[in-house]
Z-matrix of the N, CA and C atoms (Angstrom, degrees):
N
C 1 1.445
C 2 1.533 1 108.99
N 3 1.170 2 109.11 1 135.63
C 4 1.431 3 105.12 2 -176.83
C 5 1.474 4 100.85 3 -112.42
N 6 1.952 5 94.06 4 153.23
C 7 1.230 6 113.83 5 -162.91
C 8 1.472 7 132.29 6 -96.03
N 9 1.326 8 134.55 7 94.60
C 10 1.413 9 123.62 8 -136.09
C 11 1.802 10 101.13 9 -78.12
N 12 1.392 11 119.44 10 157.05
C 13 1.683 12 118.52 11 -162.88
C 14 1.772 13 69.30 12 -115.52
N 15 1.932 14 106.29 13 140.26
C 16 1.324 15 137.27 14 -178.27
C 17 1.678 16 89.05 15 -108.15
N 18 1.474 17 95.65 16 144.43
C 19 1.746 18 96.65 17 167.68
C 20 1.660 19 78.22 18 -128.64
N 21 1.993 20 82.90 19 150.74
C 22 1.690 21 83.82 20 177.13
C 23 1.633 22 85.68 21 -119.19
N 24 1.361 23 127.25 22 163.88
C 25 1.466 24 127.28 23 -169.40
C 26 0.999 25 84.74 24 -149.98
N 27 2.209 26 128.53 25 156.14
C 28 1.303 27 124.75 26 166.41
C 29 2.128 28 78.83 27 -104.32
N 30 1.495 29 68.19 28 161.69
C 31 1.569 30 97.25 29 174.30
C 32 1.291 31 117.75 30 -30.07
N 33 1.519 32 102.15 31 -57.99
C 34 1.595 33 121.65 32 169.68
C 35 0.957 34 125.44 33 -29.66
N 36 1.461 35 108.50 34 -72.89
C 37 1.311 36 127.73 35 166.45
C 38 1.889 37 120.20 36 -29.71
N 39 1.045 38 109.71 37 -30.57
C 40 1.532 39 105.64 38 -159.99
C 41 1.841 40 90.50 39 -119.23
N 42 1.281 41 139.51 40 -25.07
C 43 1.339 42 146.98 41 165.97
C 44 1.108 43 145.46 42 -165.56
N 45 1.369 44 130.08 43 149.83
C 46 1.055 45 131.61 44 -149.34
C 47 1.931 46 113.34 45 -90.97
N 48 1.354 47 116.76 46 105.62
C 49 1.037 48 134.92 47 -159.77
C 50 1.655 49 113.50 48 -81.43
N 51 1.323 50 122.93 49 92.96
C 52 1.381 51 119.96 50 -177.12
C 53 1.610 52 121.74 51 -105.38
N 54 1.513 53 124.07 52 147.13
C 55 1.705 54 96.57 53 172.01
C 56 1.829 55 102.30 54 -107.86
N 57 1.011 56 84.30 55 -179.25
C 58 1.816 57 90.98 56 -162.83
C 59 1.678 58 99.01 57 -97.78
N 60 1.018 59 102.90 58 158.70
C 61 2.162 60 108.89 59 -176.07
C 62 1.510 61 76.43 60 -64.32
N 63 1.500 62 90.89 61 162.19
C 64 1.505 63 138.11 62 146.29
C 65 1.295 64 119.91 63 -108.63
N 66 1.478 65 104.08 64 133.61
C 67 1.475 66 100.46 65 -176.48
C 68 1.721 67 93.52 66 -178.46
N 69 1.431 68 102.48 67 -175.30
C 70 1.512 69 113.08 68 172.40
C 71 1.550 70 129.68 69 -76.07
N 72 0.716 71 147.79 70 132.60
C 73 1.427 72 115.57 71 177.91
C 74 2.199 73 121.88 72 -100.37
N 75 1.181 74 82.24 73 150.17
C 76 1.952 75 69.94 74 -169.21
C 77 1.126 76 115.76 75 -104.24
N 78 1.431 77 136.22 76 -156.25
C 79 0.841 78 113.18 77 -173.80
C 80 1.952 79 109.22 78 -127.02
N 81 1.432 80 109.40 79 13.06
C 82 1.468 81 139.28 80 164.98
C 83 1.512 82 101.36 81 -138.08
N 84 1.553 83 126.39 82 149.12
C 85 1.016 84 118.69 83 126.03
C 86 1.563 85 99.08 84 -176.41
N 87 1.302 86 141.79 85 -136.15
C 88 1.276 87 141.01 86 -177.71
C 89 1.093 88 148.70 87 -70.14
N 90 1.468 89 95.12 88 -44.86
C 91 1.730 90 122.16 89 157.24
C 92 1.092 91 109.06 90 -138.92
N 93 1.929 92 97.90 91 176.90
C 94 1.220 93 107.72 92 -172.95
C 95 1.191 94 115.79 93 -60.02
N 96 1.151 95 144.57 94 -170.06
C 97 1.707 96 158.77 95 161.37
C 98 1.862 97 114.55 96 -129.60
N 99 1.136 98 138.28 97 62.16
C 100 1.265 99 147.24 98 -170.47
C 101 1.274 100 98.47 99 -38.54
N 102 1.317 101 144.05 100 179.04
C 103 1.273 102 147.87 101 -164.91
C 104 1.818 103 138.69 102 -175.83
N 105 1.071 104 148.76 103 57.87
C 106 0.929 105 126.84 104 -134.75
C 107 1.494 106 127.12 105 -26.70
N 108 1.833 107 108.57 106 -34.29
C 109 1.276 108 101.24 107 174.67
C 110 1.514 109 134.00 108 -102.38
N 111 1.626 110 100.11 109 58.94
C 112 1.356 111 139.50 110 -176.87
C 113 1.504 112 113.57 111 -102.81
N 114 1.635 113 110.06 112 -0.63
C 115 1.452 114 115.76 113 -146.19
C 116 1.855 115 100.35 114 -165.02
N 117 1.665 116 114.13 115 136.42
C 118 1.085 117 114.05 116 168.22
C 119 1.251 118 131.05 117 -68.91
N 120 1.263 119 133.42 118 168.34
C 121 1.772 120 123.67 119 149.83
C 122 1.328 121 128.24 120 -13.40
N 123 1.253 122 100.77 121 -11.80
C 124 2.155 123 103.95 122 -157.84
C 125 1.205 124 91.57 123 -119.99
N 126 1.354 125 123.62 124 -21.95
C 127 2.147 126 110.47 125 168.74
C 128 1.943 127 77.94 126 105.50
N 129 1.213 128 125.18 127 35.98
C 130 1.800 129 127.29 128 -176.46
C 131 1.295 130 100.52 129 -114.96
N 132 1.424 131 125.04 130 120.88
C 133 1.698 132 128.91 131 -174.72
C 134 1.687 133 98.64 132 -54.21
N 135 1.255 134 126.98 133 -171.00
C 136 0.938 135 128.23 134 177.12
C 137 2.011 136 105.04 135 175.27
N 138 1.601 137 78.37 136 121.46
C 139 2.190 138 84.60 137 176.41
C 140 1.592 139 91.95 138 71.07
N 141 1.421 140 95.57 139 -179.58
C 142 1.249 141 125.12 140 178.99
C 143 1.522 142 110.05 141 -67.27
N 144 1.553 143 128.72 142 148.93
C 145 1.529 144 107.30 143 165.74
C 146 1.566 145 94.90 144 -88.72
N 147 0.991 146 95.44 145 144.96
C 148 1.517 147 99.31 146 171.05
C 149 1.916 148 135.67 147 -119.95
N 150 1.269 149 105.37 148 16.21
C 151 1.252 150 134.74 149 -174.94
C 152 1.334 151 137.35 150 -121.13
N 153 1.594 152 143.59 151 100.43
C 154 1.002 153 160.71 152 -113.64
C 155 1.623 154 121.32 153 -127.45
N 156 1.031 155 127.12 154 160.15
C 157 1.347 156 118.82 155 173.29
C 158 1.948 157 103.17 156 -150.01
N 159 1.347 158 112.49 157 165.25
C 160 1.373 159 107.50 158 -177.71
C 161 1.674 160 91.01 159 -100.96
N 162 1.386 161 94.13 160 142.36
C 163 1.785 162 106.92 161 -171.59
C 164 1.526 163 96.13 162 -64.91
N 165 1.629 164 129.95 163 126.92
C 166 0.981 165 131.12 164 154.07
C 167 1.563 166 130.93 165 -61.41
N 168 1.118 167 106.00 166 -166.07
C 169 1.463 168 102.91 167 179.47
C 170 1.481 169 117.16 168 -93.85
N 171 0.901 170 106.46 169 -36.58
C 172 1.707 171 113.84 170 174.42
C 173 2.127 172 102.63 171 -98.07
N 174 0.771 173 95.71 172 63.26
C 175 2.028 174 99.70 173 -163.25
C 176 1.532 175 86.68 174 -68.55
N 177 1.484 176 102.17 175 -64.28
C 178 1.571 177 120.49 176 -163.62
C 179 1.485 178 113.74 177 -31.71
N 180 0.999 179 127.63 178 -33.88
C 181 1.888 180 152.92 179 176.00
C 182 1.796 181 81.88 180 -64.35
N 183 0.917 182 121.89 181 -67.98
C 184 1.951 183 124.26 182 -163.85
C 185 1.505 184 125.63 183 -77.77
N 186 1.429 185 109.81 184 -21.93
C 187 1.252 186 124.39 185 -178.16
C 188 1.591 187 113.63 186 -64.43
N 189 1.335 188 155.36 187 100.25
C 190 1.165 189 149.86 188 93.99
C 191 1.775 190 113.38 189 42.65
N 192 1.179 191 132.84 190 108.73
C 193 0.905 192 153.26 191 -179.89
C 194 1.942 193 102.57 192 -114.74
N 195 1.558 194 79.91 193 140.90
C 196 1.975 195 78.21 194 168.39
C 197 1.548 196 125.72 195 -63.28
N 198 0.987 197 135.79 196 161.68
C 199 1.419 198 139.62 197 -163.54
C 200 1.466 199 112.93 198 80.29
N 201 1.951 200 134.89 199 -41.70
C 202 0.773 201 118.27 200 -94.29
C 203 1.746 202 79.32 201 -112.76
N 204 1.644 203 110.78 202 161.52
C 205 2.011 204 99.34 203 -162.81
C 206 1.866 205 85.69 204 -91.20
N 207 1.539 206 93.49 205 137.29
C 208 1.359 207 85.75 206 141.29
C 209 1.550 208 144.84 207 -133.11
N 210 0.817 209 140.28 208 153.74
C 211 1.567 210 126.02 209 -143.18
C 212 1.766 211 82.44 210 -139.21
N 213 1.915 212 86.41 211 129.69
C 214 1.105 213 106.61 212 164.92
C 215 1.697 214 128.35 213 -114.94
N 216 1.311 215 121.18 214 174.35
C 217 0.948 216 126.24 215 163.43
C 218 1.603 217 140.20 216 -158.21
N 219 1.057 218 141.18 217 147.55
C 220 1.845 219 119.55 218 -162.07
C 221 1.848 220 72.22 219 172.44
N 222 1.360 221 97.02 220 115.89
C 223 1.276 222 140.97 221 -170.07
C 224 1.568 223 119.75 222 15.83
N 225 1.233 224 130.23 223 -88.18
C 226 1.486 225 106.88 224 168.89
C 227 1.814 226 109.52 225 -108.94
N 228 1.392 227 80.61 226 19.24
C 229 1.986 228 96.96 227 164.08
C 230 1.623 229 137.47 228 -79.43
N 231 1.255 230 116.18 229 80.59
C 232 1.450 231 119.19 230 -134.59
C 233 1.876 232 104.00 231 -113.41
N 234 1.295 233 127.71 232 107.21
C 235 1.512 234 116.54 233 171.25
C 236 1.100 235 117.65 234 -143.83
N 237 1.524 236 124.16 235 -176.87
C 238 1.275 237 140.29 236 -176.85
C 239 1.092 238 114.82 237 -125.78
N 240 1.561 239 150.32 238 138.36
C 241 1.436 240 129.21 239 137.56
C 242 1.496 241 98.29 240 -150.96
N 243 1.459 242 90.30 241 170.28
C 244 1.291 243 103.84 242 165.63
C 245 1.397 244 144.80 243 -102.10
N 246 1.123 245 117.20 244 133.27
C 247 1.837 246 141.87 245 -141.62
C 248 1.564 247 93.87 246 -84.34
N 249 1.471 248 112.62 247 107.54
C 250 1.804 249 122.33 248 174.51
C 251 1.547 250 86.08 249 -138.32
């Protein structure tokens, strides 16, 4: 029987872990504002986003790139997907 080799990795190691501003959201302003309720039960966008934020100064740190996962959460409401 052969013996399978486990790699253990910290999180770190494999990506770069950011949290997203807090703030209000408006109803104009620079960028988008992602949202949990932007998205169904299944982590599936849904409608238009319709909510905004004024681009900060350090944005570039917060901004969403394609590929990139994002994982939400808002109370025992828990998902992942990926940001296109």
């Amino acid at each position: 029987m052969k013996r399978e080799k486990h790699i253990i990795a910290k999180v770190a190691q494999l990506a770069s872990i950011e949290f997203g501003l807090q703030g209000k959201s408006e109803d104009t302003g620079d960028v988008l504002f992602i949202q949990p309720r932007h998205f169904d039960n299944n982590g599936i966008p849904v409608g238009k986003i319709d909510s905004f934020l004024d681009k900060p100064d350090n944005a570039a740190k917060y901004l969403l790139q394609d590929g990139d996962i994002l994982f939400a959460g808002k109370g025992v409401r828990n998902f992942a997907t990926c940001y296109r």
